[in-house]
KEPA-368915 format. One record per residue (C-alpha): y, z, x. Coordinates in nm, 2 decimals, padded with zeros to 4 digits. Each point is the difference from the previous one (the first is absolute). Example, Ala and Ser with C-alpha at 12.3 -4.5 7.8 and 13.67 -1.06 7.14 Angstrom:
<rs>
-00.45, 00.78, 01.23
00.34, -00.07, 00.14
</rs>
This chain:
<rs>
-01.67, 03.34, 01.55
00.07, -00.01, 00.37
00.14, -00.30, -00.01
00.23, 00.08, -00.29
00.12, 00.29, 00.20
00.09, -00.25, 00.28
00.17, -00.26, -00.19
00.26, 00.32, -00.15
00.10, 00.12, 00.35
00.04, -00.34, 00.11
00.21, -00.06, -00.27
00.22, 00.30, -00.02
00.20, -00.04, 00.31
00.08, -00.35, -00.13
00.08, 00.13, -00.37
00.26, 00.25, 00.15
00.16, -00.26, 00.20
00.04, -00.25, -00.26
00.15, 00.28, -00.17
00.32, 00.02, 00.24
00.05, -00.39, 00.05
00.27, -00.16, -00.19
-00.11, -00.28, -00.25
00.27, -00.24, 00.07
-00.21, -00.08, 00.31
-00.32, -00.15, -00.18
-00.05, -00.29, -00.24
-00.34, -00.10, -00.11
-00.13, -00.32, 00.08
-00.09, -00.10, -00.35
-00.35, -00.29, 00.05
-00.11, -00.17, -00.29
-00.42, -00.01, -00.03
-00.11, -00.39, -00.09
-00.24, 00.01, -00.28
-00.13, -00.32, -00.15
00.34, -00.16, -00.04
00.18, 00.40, -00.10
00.21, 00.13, 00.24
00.03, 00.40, -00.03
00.21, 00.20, 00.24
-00.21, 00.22, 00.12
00.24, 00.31, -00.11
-00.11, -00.12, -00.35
-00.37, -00.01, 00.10
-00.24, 00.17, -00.24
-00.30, -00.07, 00.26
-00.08, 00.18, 00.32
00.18, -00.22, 00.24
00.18, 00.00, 00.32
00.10, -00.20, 00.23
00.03, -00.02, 00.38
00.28, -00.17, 00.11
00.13, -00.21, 00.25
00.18, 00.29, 00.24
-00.31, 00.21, -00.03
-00.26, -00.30, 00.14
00.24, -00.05, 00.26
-00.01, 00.34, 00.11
-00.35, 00.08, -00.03
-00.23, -00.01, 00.34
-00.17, -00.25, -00.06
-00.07, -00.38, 00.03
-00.24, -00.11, -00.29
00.05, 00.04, -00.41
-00.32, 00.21, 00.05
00.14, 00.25, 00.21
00.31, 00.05, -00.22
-00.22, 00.02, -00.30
-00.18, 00.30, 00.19
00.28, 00.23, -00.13
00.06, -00.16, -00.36
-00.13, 00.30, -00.22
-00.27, -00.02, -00.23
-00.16, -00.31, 00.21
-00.25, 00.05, 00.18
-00.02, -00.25, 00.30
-00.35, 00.01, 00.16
-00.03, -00.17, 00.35
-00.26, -00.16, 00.19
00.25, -00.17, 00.26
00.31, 00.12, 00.10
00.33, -00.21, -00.01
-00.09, -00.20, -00.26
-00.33, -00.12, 00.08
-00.20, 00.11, -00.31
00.07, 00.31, -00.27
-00.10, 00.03, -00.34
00.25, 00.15, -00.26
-00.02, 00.19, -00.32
00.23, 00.24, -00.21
-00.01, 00.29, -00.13
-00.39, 00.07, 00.03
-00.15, -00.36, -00.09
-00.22, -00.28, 00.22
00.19, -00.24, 00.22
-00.09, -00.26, -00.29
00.21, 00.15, -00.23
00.35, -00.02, 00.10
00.19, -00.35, -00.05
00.24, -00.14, 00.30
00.26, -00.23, -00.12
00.23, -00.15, 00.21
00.35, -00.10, -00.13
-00.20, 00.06, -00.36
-00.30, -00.25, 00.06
-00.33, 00.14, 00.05
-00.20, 00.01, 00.26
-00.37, 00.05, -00.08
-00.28, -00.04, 00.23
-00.33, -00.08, -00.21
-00.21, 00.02, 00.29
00.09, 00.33, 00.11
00.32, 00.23, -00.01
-00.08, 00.11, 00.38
00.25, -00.31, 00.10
00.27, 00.03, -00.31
00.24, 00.14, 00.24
-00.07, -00.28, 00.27
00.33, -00.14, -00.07
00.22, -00.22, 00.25
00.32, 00.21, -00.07
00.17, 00.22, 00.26
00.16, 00.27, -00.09
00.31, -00.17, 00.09
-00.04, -00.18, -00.26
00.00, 00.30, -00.28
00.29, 00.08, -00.18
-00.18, 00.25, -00.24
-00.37, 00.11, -00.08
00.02, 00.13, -00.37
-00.31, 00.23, -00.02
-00.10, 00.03, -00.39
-00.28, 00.31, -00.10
-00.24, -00.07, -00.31
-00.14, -00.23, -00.18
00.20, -00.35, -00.08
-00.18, -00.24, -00.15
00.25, -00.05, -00.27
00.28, -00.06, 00.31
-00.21, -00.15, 00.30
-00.36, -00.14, -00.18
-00.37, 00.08, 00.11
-00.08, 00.20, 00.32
00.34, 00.21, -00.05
-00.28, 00.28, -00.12
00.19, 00.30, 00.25
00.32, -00.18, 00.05
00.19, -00.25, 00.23
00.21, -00.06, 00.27
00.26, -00.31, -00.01
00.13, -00.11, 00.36
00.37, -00.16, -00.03
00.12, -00.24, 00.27
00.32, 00.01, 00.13
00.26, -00.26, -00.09
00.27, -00.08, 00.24
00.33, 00.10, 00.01
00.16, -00.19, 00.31
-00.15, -00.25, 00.28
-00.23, 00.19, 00.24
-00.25, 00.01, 00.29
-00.15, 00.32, 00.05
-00.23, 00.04, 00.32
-00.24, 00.34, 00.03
-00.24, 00.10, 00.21
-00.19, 00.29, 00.11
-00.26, 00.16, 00.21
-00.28, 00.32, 00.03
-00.27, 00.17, 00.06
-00.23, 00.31, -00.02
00.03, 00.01, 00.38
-00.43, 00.03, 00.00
-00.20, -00.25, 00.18
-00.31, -00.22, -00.11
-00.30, 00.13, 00.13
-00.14, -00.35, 00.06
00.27, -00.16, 00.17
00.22, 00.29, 00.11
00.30, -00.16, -00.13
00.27, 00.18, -00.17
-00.01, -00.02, -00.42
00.36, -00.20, -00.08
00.15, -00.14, -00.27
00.30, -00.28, -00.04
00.17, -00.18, -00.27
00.28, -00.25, -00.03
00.16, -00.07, -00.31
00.27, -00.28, -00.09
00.17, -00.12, -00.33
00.28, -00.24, -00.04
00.18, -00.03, -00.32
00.26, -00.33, -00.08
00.21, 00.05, -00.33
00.19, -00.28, -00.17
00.17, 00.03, -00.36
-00.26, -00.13, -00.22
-00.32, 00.15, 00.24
-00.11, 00.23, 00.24
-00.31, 00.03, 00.19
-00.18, 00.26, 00.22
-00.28, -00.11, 00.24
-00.19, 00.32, 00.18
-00.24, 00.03, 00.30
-00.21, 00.25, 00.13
-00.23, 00.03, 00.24
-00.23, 00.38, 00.10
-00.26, -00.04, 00.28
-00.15, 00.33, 00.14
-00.34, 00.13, 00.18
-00.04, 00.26, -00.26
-00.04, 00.35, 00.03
-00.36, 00.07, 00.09
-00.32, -00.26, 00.07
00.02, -00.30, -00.24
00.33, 00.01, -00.20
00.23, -00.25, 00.17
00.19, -00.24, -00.28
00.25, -00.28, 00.02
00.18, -00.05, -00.29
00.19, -00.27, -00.10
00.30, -00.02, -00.31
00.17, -00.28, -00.10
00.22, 00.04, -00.28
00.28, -00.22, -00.20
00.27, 00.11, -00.28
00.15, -00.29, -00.17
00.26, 00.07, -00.29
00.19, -00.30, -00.17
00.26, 00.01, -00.21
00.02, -00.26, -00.25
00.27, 00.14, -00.17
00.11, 00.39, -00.15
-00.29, -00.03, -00.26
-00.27, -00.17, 00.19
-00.18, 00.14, 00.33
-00.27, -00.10, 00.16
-00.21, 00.20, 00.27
-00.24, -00.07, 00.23
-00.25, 00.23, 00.24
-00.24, -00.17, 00.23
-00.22, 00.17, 00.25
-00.29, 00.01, 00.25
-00.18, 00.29, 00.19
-00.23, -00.02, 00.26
-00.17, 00.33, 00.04
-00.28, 00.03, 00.28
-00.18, 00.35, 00.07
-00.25, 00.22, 00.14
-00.17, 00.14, -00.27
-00.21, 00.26, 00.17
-00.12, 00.29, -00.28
00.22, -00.20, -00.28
-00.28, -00.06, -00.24
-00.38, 00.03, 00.11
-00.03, 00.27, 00.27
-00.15, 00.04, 00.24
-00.15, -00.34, 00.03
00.38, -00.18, 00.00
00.15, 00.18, 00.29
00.03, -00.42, 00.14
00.13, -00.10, -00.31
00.31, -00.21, -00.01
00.15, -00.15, -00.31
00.28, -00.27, -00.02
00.18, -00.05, -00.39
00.27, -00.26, -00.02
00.21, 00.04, -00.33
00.26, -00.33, -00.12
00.21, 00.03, -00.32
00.27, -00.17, -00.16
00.17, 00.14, -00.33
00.30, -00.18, -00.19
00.17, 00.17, -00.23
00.31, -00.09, -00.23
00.23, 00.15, -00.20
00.20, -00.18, -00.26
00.23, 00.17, -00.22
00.05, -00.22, -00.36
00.26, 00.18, -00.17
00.14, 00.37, 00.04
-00.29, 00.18, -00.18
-00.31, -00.27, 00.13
-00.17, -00.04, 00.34
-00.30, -00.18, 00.12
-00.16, 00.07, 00.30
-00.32, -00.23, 00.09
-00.23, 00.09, 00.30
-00.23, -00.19, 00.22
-00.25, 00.18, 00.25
-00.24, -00.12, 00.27
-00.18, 00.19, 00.28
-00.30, -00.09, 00.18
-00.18, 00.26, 00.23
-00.30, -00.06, 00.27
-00.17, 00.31, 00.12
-00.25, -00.05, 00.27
-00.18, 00.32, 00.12
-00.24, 00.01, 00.24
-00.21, 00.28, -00.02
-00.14, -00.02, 00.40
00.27, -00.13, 00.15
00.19, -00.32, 00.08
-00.29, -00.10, 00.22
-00.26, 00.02, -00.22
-00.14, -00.31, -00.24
-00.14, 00.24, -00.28
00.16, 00.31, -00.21
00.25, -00.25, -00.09
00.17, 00.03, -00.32
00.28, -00.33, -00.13
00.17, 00.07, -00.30
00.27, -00.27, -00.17
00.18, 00.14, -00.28
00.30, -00.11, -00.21
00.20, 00.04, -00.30
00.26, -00.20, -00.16
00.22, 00.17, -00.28
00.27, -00.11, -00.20
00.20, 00.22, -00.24
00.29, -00.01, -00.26
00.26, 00.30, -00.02
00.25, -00.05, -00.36
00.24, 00.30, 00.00
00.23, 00.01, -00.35
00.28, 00.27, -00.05
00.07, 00.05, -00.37
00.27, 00.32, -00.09
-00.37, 00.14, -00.17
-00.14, -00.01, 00.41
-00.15, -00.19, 00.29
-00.31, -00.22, -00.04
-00.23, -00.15, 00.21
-00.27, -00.22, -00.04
-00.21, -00.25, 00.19
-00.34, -00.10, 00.13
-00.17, -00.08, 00.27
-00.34, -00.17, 00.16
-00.19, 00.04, 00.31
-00.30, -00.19, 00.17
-00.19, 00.19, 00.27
-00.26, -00.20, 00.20
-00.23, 00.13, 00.34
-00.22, -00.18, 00.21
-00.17, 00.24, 00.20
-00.33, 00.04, 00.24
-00.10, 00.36, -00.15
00.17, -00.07, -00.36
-00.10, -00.33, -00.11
00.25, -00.26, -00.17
00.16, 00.17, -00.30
00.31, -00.08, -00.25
00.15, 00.19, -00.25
00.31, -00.05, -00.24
00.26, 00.26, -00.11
00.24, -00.03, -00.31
00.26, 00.25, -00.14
00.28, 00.05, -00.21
00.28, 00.31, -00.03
00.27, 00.12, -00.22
00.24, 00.27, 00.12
00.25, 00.18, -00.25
00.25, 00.23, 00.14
00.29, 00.15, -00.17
00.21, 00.32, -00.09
00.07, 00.24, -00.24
00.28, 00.11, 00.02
00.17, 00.10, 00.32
-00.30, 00.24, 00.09
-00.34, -00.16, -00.04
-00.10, -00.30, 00.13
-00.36, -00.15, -00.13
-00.21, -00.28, 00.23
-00.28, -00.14, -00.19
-00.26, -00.28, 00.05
-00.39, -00.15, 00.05
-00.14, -00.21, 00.23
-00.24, -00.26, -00.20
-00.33, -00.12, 00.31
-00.26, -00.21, -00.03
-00.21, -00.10, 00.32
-00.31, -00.21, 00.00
-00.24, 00.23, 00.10
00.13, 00.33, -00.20
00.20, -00.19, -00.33
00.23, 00.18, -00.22
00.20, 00.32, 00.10
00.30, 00.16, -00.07
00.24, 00.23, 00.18
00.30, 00.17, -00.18
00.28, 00.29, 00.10
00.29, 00.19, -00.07
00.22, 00.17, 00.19
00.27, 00.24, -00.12
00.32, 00.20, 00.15
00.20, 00.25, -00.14
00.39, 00.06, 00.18
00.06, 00.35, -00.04
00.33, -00.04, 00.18
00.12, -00.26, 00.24
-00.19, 00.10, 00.28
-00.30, 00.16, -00.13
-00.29, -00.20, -00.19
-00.37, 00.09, -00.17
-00.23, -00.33, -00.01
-00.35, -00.02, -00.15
-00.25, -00.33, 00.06
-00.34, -00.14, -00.10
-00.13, -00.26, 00.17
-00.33, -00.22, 00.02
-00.14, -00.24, 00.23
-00.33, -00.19, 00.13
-00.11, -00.11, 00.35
-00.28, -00.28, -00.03
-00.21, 00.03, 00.25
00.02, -00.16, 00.38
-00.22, -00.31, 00.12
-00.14, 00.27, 00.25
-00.09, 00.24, -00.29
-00.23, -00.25, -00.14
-00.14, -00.25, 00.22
00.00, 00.12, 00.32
-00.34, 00.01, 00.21
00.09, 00.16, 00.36
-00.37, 00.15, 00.02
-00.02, 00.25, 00.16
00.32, 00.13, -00.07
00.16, -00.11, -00.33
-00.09, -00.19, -00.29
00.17, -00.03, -00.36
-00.07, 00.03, -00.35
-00.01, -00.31, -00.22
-00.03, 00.27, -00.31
00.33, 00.20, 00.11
00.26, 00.02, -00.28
00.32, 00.02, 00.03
00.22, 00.29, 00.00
00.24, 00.17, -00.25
00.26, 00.28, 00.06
00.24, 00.17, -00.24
00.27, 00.23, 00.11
00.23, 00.30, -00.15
00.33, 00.05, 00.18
00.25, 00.27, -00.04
00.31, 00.05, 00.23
00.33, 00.13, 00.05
00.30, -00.20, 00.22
00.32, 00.16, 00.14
00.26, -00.26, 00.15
00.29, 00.10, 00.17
00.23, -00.15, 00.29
-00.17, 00.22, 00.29
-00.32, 00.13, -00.15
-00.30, -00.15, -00.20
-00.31, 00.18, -00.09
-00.28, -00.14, -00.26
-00.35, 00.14, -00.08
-00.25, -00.09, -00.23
-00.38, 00.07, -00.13
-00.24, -00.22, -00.10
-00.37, -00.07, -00.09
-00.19, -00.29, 00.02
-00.33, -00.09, -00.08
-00.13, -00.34, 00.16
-00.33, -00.09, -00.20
-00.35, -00.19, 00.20
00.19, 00.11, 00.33
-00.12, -00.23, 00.25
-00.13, 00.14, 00.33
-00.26, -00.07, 00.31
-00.31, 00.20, -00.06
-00.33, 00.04, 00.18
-00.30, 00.28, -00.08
-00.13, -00.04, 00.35
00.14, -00.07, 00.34
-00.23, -00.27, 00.07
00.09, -00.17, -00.27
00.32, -00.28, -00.06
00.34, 00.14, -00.21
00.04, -00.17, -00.32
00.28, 00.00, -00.27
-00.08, 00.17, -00.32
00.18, 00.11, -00.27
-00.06, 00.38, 00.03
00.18, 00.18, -00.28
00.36, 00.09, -00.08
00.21, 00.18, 00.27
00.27, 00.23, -00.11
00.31, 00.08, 00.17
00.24, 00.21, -00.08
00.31, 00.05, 00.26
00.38, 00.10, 00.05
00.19, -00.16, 00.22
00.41, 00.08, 00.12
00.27, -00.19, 00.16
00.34, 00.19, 00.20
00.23, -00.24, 00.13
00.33, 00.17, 00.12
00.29, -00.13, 00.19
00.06, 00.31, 00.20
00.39, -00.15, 00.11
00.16, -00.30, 00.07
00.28, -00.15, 00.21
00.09, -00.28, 00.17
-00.13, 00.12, 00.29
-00.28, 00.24, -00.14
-00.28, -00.06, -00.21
-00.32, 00.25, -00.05
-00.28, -00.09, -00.31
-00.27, 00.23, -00.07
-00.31, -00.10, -00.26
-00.28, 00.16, -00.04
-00.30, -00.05, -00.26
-00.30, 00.17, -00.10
-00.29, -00.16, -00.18
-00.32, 00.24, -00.12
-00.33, -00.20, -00.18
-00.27, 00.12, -00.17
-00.32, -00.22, -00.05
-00.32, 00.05, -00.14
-00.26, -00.25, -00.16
-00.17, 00.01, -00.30
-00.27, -00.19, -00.23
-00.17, 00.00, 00.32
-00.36, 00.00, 00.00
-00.11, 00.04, 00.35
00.26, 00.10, 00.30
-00.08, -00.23, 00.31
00.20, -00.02, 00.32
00.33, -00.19, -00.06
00.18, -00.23, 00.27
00.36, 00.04, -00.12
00.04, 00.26, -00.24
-00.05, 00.26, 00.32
00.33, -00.11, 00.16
00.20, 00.10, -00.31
00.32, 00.16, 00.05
00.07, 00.37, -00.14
00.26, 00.09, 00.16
00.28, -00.20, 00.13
00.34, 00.13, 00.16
00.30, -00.22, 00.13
00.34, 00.06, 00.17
00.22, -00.28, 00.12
00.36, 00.16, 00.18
00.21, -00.22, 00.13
00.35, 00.09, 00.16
00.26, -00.24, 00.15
00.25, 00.09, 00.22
00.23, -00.25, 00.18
-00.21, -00.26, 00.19
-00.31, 00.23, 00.01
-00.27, 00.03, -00.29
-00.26, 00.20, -00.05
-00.32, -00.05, -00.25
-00.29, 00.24, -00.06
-00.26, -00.12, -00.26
-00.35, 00.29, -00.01
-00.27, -00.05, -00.22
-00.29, 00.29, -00.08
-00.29, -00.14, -00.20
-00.28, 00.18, -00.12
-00.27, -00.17, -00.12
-00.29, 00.06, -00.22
-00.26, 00.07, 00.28
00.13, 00.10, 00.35
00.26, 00.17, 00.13
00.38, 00.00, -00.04
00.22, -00.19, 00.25
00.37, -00.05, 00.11
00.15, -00.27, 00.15
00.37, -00.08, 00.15
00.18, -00.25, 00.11
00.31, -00.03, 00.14
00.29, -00.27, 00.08
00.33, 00.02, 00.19
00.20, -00.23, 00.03
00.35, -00.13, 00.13
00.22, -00.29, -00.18
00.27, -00.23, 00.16
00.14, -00.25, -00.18
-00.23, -00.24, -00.01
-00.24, 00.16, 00.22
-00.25, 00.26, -00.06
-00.30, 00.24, 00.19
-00.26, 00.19, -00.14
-00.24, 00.27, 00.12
-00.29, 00.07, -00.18
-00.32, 00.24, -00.02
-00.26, -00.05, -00.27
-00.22, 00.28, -00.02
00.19, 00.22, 00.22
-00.19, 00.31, 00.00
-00.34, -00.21, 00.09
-00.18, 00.11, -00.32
-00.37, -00.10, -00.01
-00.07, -00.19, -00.39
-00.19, -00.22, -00.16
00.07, -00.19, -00.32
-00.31, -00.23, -00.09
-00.30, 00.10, 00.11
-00.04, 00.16, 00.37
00.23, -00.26, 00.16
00.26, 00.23, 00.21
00.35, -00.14, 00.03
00.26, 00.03, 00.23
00.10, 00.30, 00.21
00.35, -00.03, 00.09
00.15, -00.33, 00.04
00.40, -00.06, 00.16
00.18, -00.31, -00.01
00.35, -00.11, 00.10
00.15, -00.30, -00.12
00.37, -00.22, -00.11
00.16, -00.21, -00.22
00.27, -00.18, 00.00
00.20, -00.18, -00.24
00.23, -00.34, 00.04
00.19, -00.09, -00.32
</rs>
């Protein structure tokens, strides 16, 4: 109730002032959600979505995709590393295996484990929009989608560029080996060349730092390319390739205290084509082609150290087919897709596994007020056969700002490589007997829309049946996945966005969010110790201001989580900032008040950490 308290005086002051600001000022910027093929504006939504946009990455602190997804509410970003080194991500209450990441709509699935899903090689230069979607959506996204997803769009080029950025900081604390000073650099470049039938994007980026305390230096290395060619107005072909190279200390990260010399080293390549080809005015194809191959070496003693070695080889290649047909009865879409997964690994084994499924989507309205979304998700994987996935979603416009939607949606996660084969003794080892999970969701909300002032809320309850977690009766003994029982969670969860006034000159944006869960198990048998479920998120309160005015900018982005087990905490950040014309500097302070936290297990991150840095821009 505390919290609910908070969020209505923080919200008040900006409810008044919205209520003096002239609405010729404002225009929404109206972002159509990709969904197999369907493209919905996301005013039209009948999901929980929202998206964070281009101009509020750039004026976030931060340098990563996992440090701007710190403040997206409802996920729950767990880290082990700062700055991108290694964080696990859920939404809304579930395991970090049960959210999807797509990127430009292809999947990104790690069957190995979804600790290194987010070891992407895309800056966050290279976003134009994160779209963050709550619930289950297998009939939208496929398997795995069990609490929702998040789709990463890549920025196309408007005009010939070469953008140059670099930065530096520290904690201004010394190592107490060495005595040298913790510090942290980057330098990031991207070059973009445009002709009139393609345009192409290539992105580098390179972190280095000492870390933050004894064993958590990183280098980190992202290499990213955008191709778009266009054959003609009806055909399109796209093109993402990339390649990370992400070497850290991993001192605490998974078996303390025995790993306090751990290092680990995971190198990520993909390559995804996509086209779209448009056959008449009411047909469209859109085929997809996916590869990504990830090597994760860890090295449980240390880089010097022949034994507690662990080599894992994973990848996946998927190809999928997106048919989208407008009729004046509605939108369809249909398609299918396939994926092979394959690992050769020293604590795993060799393993293969196949994955095929088919969707239908239905979407059309009644009327001038109702809008109705329906479809199923048709699975079958080699190891766990037949299943099938449907949902609705409905809205109802009471006027044209003002909307009620309801949803139900279902969704599986098959289990990991890790969950079932993995033999780390004496830390971990899997479960060949695991089974995969199953969630269904019920949704209602209400959406208002206006130029300077957005506010949407919603309730739900989900129950995600044989819940997969890391249990152990005794500490002397290994965790091991099992399926122990179904969790429940029920939660609300609102968005404020308000464009407190605008000029030409002035600019000041206030959002704020608020996200309550409530989880309990049951068909459980016997309650043992559990290695995620702990870390859950209660509470969750976010506020993002930013204010413009002139050359000079201003960003605030504060975060209070409240987890579970242990106690509450807030965290700030800051970033000024002064534009030229093509020249800009930035202050910034992460965790500005020097809060002590934790997020996985007892590893404690950052105190307060300034950097300065600059960009600058040659068209």
């Amino acid at each position: 109730m505390k919290y609910l308290i908070i969020l209505f005086f923080l919200t008040l002051p900006t409810i008044l002032i919205a209520q003096q600001t002239p609405d010729s000022l404002y225009k929404i910027s109206e972002v159509s959600i990709l969904e197999n093929g369907l493209k919905t504006p996301i005013s039209k939504q009948n999901r929980n979505v929202y998206v964070i946009n281009q101009q509020q990455i750039s004026n976030f602190p931060a340098r990563t995709l996992q440090e701007v997804l710190q403040f997206a509410n409802g996920v729950d970003l767990r880290q082990r590393g700062p700055f991108g080194s290694q964080a696990d991500i859920s939404i809304d209450g579930g395991s970090f295996e049960q959210t999807v990441i797509l990127l430009n709509g292809i999947k990104i699935i790690d069957a190995q484990t979804s600790h290194n899903v987010l070891n992407l090689p895309i800056p966050l230069d290279a976003i134009e929009r994160i779209e963050v979607i709550r619930g289950p959506a297998a009939r939208v996204y496929g398997i795995n989608s069990l609490t929702g997803a998040l789709n990463i769009i890549t920025k196309v080029p408007t005009s010939p560029s070469l953008n140059i950025k670099a930065e530096i900081g520290s904690n201004f604390e010394k190592n107490e080996l060495n005595k040298k000073a913790y510090l942290g650099n980057s330098i990031h470049l991207d070059k973009s060349f445009i002709a009139d039938k393609h345009k192409h994007t290539i992105y580098g980026r390179y972190d280095n730092s000492n870390g933050y305390r004894y064993n958590t230096a990183f280098e980190n290395l992202k290499l990213f390319y955008q191709g778009d060619l266009i054959i003609n107005e009806n055909n399109i072909i796209n093109t993402n390739i990339g390649y990370i190279n992400n070497d850290f200390g991993a001192n605490g990260f998974y078996a303390p205290p025995g790993d306090k010399n751990a290092t680990e080293l995971v190198q990520t390549s993909i390559a995804n084509f996509q086209s779209t080809h448009k056959l008449s005015e009411k047909l469209t194809l859109n085929p997809k082609l996916s590869y990504r191959y990830n090597d994760d070496h860890y090295k449980y003693l240390g880089p010097n150290s022949p034994s507690g070695r662990s080599r894992h080889y994973s990848t996946s290649l998927t190809s999928e087919l997106n048919t989208v047909l407008q009729t004046d009865y509605g939108d369809y879409s249909f398609g299918a897709e396939f994926r092979n997964e394959q690992i050769t690994s020293t604590n795993i084994g060799k393993r293969e596994r196949s994955n095929m499924g088919g969707f239908a989507q239905f979407r059309t309205d009644f009327g001038s007020k109702i809008n109705v979304s329906v479809g199923t998700y048709l699975n079958y994987n080699t190891d766990y056969k037949w299943q099938i996935y449907p949902g609705i979603d409905f809205s109802y416009a009471l006027n044209s700002k003002m909307k009620l939607l309801a949803n139900i949606g279902t969704s599986q996660r098959i289990p990991s490589f890790t969950d079932l084969y993995l033999d780390q003794r004496p830390g971990n080892i899997g479960n060949p007997d695991v089974k995969s999970e199953n969630a269904i969701q019920y949704e209602l909300g209400f959406k208002y829309l206006a130029d300077k002032l957005s506010i949407q809320t919603y309730a739900f309850h989900r129950e995600i049946s044989r819940f997969i977690d890391w249990t152990r009766e005794l500490n002397n003994q290994p965790w091991q996945s099992n399926n122990i029982g179904s969790l429940i969670t029920n939660g609300i969860n609102t968005r404020i966005n308000l464009n407190a006034f605008k000029s030409l000159q002035q600019d000041f944006n206030i959002n704020l969010a608020y996200t309550y869960l409530h989880s309990n198990f049951k068909d459980v048998n016997l309650v043992l110790p559990s290695k995620y479920q702990i870390a859950t998120l209660q509470h969750q309160l976010t506020g993002l201001i930013n204010y413009k005015v002139g050359r000079y900018a201003l960003s605030t982005a504060s975060r209070l989580n409240k987890r579970i087990l242990g106690p509450a905490y807030w965290i700030h950040d800051i970033r000024i900032s002064k534009n030229y014309k093509n020249f800009n500097l930035f202050l910034d302070a992460n965790n500005l008040f020097n809060a002590n936290y934790t997020e996985v297990g007892a590893i404690p991150l950052p105190g307060t950490w300034t950097s300065f840095g600059f960009r600058i821009t040659i068209n």
